[in-house]
KOLZARO-183502 format. One line per field, with one value per atom (N, C-alpha, C, CB): residue number from 0; residue in three letters; atom name; x, z negated, y. Coordinates in Angstrom, 2 decimals, m for minus. Last residue first. Glycine has a CB too. Layout:
% residues N
resi <- NUM  ... .
resn <- ALA  ... .
name <- CA  ... .
c1 <- X  ... .
c3 <- Z  ... .
c2 <- Y  ... .
This chain:
% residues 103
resi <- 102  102  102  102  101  101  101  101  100  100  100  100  99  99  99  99  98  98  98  98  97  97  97  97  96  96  96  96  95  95  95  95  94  94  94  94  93  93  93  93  92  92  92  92  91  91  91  91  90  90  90  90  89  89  89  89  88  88  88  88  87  87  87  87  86  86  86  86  85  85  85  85  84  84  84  84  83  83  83  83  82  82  82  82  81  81  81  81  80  80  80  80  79  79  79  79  78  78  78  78  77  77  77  77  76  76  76  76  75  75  75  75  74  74  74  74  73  73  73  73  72  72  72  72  71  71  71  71  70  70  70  70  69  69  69  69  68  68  68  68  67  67  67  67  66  66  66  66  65  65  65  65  64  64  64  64  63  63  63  63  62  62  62  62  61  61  61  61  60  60  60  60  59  59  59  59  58  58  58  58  57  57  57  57  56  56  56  56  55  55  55  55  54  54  54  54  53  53  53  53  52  52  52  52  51  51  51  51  50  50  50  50  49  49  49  49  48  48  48  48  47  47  47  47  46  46  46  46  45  45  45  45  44  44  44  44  43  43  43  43  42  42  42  42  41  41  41  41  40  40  40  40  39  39  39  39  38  38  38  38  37  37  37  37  36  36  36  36  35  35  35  35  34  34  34  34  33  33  33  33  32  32  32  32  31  31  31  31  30  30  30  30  29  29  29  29  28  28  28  28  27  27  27  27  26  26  26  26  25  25  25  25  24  24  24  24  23  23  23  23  22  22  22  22  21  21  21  21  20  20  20  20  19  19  19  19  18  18  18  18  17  17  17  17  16  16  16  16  15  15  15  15  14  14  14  14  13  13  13  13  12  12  12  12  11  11  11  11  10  10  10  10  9  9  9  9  8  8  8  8  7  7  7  7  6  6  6  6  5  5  5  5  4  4  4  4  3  3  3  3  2  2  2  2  1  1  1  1  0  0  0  0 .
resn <- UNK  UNK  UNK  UNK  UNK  UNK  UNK  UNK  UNK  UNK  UNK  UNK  UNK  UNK  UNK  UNK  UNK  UNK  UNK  UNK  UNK  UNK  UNK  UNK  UNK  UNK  UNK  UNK  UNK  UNK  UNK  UNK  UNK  UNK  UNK  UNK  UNK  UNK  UNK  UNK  UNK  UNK  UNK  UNK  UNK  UNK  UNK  UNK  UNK  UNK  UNK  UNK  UNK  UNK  UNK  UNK  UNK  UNK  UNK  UNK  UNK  UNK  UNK  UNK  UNK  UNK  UNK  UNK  UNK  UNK  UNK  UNK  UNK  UNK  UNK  UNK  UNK  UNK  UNK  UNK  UNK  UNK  UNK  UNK  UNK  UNK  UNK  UNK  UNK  UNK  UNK  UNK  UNK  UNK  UNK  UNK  UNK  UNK  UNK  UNK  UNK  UNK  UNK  UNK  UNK  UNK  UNK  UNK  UNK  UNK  UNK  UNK  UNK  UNK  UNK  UNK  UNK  UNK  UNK  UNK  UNK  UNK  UNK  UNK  UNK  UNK  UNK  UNK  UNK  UNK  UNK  UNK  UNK  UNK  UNK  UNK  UNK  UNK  UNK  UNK  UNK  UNK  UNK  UNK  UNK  UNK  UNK  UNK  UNK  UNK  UNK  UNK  UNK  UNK  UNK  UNK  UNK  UNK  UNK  UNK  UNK  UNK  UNK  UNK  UNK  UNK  UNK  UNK  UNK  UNK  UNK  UNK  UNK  UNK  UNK  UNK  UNK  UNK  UNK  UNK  UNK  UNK  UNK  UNK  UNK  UNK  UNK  UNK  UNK  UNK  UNK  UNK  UNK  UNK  UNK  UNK  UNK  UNK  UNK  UNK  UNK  UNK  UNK  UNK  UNK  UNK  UNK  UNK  UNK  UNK  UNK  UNK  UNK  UNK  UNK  UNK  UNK  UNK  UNK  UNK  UNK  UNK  UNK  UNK  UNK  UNK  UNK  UNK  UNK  UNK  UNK  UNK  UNK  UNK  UNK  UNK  UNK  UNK  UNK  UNK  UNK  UNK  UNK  UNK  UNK  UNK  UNK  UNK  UNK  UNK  UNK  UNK  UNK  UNK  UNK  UNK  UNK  UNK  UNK  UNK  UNK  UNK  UNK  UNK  UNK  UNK  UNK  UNK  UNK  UNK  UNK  UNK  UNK  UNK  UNK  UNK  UNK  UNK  UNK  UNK  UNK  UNK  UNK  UNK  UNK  UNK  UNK  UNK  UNK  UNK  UNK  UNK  UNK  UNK  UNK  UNK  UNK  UNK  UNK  UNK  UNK  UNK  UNK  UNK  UNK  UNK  UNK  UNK  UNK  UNK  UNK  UNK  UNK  UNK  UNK  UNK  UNK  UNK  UNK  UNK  UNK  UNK  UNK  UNK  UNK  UNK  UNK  UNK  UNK  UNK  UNK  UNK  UNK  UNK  UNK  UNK  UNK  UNK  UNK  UNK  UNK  UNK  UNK  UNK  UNK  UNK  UNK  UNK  UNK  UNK  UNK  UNK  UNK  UNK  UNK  UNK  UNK  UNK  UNK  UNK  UNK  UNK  UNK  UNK  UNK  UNK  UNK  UNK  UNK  UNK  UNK  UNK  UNK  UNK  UNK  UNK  UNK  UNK  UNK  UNK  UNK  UNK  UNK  UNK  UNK  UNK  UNK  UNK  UNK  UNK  UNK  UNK  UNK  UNK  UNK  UNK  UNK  UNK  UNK  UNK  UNK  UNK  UNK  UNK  UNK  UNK  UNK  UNK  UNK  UNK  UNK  UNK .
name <- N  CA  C  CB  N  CA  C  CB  N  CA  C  CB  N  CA  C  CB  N  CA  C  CB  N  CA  C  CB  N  CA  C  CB  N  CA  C  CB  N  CA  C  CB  N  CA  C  CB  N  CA  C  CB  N  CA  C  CB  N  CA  C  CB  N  CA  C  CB  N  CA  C  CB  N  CA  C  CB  N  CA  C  CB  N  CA  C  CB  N  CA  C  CB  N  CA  C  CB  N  CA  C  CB  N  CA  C  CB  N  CA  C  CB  N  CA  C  CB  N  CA  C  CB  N  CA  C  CB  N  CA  C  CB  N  CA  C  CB  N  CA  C  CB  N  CA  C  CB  N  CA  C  CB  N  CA  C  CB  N  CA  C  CB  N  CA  C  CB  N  CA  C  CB  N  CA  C  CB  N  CA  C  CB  N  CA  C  CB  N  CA  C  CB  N  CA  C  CB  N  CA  C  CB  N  CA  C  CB  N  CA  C  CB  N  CA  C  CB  N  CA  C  CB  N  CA  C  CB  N  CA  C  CB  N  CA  C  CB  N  CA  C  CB  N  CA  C  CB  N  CA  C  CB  N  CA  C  CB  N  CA  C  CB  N  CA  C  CB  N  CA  C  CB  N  CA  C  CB  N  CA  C  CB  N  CA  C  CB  N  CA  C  CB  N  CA  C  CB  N  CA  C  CB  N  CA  C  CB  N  CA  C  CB  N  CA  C  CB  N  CA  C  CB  N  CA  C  CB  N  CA  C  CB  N  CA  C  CB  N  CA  C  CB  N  CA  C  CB  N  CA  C  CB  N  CA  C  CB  N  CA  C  CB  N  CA  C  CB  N  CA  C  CB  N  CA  C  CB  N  CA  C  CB  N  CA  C  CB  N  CA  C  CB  N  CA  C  CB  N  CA  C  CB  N  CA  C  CB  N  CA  C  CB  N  CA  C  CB  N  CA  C  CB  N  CA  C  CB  N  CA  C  CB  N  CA  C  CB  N  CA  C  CB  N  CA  C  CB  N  CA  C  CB  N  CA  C  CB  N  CA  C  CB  N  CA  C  CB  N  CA  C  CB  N  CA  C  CB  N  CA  C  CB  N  CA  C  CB  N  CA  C  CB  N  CA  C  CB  N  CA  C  CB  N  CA  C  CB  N  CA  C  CB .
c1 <- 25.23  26.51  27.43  25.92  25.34  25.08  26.07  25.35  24.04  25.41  24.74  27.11  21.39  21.89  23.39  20.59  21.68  21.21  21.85  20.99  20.70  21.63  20.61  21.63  20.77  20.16  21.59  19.11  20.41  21.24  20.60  21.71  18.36  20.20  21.15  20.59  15.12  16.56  17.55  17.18  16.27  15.37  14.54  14.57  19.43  17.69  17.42  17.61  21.55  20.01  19.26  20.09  23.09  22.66  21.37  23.50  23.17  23.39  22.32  22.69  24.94  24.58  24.25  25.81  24.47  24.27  24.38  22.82  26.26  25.96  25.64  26.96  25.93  26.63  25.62  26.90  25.74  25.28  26.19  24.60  25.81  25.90  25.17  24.79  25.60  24.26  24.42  23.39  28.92  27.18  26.07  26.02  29.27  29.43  28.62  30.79  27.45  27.18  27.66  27.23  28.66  27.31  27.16  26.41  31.51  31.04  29.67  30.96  30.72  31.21  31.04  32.47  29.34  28.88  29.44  29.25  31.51  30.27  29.78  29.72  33.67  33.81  32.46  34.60  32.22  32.27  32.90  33.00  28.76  30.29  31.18  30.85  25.87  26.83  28.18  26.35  25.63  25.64  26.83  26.08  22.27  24.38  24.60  24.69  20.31  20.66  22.63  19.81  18.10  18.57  19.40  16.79  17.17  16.84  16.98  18.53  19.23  17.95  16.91  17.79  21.76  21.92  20.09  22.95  20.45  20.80  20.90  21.95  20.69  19.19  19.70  18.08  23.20  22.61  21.10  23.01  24.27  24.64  23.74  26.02  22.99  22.83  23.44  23.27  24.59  23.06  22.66  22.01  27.99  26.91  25.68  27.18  29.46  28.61  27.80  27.40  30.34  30.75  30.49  32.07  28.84  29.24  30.05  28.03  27.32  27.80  28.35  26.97  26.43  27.07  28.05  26.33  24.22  25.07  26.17  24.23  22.70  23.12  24.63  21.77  21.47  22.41  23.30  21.00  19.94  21.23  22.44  20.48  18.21  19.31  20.30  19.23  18.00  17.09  18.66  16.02  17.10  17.97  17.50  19.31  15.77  15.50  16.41  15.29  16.82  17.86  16.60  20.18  14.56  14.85  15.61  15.65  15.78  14.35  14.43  12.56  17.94  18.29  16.74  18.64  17.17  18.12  17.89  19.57  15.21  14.86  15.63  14.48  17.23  16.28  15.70  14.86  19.48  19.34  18.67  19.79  17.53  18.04  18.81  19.16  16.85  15.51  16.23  14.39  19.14  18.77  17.68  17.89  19.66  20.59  20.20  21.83  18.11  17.90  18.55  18.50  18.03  17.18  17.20  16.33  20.90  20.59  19.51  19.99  20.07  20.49  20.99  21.29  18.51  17.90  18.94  17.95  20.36  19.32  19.09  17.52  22.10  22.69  21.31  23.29  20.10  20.46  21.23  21.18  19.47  18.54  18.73  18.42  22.19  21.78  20.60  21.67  22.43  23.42  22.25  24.53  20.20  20.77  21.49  20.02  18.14  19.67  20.93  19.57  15.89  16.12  17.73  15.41  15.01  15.80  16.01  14.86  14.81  15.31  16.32  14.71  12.36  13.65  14.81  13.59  9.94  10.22  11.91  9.91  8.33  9.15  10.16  9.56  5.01  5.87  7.13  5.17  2.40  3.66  4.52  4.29  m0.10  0.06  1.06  m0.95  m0.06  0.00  0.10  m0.68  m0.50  0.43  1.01  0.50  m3.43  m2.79  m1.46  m2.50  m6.18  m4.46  m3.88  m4.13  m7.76  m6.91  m5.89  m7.53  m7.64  m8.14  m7.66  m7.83  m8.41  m7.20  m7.94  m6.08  m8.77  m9.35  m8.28  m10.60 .
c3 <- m101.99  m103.41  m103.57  m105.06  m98.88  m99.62  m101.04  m98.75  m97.92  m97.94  m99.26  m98.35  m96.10  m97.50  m97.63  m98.33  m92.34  m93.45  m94.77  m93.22  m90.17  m90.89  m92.19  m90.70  m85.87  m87.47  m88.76  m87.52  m82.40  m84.12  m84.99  m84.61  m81.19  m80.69  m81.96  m79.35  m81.73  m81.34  m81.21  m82.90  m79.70  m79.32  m80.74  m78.11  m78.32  m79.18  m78.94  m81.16  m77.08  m76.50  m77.32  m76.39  m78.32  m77.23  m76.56  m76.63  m81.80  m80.90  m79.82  m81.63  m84.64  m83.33  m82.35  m82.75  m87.74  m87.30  m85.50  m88.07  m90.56  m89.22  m88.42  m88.66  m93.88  m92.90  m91.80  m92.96  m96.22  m95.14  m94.61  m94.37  m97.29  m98.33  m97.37  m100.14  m95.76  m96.09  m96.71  m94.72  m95.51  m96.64  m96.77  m95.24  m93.84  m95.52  m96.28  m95.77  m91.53  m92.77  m93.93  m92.58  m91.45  m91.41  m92.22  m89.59  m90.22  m91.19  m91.73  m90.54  m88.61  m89.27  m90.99  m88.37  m86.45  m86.69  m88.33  m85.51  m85.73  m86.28  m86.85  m86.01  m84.63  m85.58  m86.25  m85.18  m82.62  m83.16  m84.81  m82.24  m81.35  m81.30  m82.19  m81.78  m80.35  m81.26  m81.15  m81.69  m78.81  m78.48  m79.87  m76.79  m79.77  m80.49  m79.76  m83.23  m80.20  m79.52  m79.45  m80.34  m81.38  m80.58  m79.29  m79.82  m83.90  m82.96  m81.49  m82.98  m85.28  m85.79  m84.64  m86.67  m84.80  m84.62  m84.50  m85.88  m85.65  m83.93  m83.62  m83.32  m88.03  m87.60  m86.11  m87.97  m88.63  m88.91  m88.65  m89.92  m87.85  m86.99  m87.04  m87.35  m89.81  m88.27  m87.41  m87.88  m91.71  m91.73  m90.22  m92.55  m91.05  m91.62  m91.08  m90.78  m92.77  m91.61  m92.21  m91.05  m94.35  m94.37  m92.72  m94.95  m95.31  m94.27  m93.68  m93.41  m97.55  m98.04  m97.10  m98.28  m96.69  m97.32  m97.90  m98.02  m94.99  m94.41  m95.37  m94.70  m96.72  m96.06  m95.09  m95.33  m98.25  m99.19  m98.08  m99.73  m95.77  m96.35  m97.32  m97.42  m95.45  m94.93  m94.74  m94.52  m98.66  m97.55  m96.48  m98.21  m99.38  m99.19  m98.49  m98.40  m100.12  m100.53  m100.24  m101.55  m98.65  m99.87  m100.33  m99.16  m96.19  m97.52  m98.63  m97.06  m95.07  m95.96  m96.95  m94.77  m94.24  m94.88  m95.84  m93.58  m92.46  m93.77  m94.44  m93.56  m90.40  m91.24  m92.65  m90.59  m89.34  m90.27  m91.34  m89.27  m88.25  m89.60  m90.05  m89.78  m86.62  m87.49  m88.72  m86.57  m84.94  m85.89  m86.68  m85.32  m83.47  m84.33  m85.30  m83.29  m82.26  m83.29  m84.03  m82.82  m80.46  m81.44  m82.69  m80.92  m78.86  m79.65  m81.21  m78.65  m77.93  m78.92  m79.78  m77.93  m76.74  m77.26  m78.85  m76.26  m74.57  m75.31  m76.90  m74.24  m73.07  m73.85  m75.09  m72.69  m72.09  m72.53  m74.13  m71.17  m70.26  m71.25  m72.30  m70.76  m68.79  m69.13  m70.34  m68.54  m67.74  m68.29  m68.78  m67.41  m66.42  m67.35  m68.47  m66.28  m65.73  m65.51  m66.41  m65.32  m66.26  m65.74  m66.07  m63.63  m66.14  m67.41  m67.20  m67.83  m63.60  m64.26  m65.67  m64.36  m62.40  m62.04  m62.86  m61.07  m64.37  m64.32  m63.90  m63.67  m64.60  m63.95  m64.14  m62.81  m67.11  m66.71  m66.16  m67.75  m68.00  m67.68  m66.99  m66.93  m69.84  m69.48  m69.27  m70.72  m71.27  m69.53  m69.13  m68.24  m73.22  m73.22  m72.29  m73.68  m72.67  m72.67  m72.41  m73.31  m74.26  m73.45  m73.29  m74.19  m75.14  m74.73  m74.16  m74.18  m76.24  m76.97  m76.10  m78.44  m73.70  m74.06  m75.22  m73.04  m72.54  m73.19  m73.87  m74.47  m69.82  m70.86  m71.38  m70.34 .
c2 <- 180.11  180.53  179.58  180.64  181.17  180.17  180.48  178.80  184.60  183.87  182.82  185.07  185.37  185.15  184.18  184.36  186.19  185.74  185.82  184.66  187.39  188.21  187.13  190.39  187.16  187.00  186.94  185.16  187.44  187.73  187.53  189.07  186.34  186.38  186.75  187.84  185.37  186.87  185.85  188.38  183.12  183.92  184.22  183.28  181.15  181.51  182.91  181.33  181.71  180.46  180.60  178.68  182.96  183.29  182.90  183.02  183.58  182.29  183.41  180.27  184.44  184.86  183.51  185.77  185.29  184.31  185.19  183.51  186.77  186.90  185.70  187.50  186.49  186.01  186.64  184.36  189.02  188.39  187.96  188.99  191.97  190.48  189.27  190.67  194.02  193.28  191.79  193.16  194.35  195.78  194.76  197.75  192.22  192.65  193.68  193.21  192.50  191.61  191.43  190.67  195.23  195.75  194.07  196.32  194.84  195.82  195.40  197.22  192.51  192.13  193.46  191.74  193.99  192.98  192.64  192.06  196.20  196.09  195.67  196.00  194.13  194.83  195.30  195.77  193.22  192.41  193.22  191.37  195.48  195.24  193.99  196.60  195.82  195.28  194.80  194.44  199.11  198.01  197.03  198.14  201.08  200.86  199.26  200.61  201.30  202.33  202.37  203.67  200.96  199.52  200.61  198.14  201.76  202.94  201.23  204.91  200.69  200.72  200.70  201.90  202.30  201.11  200.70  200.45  205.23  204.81  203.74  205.17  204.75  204.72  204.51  206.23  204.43  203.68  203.81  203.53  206.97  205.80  204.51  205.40  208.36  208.64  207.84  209.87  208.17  207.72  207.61  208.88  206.76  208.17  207.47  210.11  203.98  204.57  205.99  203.31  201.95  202.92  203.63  202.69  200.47  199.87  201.18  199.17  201.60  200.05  200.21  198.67  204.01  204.27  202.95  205.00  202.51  204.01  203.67  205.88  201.36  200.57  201.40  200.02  204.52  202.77  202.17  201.00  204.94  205.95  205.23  207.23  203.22  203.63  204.35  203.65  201.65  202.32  202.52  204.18  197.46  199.23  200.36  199.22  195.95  196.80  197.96  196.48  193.12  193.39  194.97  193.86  193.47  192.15  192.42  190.85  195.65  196.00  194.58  196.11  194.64  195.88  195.92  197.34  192.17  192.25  193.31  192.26  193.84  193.25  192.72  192.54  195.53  196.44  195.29  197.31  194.08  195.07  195.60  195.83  192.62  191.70  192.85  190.53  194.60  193.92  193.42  192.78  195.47  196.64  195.44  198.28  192.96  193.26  194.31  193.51  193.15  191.96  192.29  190.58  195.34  195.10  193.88  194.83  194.36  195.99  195.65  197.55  192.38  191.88  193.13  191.16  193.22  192.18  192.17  190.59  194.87  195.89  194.59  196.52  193.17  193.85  194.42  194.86  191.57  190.91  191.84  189.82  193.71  192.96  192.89  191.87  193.87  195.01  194.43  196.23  191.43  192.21  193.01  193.49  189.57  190.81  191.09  191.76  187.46  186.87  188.20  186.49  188.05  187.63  187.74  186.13  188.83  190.06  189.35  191.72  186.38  186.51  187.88  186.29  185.40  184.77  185.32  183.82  188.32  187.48  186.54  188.18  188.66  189.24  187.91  190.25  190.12  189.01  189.27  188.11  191.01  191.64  190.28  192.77  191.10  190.28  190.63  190.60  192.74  191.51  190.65  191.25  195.68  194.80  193.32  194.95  195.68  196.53  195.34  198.22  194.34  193.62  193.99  192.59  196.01  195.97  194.73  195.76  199.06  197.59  196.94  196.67  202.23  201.09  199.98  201.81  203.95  203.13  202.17  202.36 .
């Protein structure tokens, strides 16, 4: 039987917050939301965003996917295609964000 708060009692104890690998995945994820969400704000699809950052499509759904660990080169490709500065801070919560460059 499924409830609707499947999930929702999901806690995850201090100790695996600490983990590499924890923190490794947290941070795929953050970085795949922060290009999907830029990429759908500008209207691009991902074949546009592929082709601005000079990436085949298939890298760019894998990044998406939270399947690409962000690299600093990356980082940097991907906020020029997305006419973006790169925000990263560790202590918040995402970890990346991809905002509008000030004019």
């Amino acid at each position: 039987m499924v409830t609707s708060s499947y999930h929702t009692g999901w806690s995850v104890p201090s100790e695996h917050r600490e983990d590499p690998a924890y923190r490794a995945a947290g941070r795929c994820m953050d970085f795949a939301l922060a290009i999907c969400e830029r990429r759908s704000a500008l209207g691009l699809s991902s074949a546009e965003l592929a082709d601005r950052a000079g990436l085949s499509v298939e890298e760019v759904e894998r990044i998406e996917e939270s399947d690409v660990d962000p690299t600093l080169e990356l980082i940097e490709s991907l906020a020029e295609a997305l006419h973006s500065g790169a925000l990263i801070d560790p202590r918040a919560t995402p970890e990346f964000r991809f905002e509008s460059r000030a004019a």
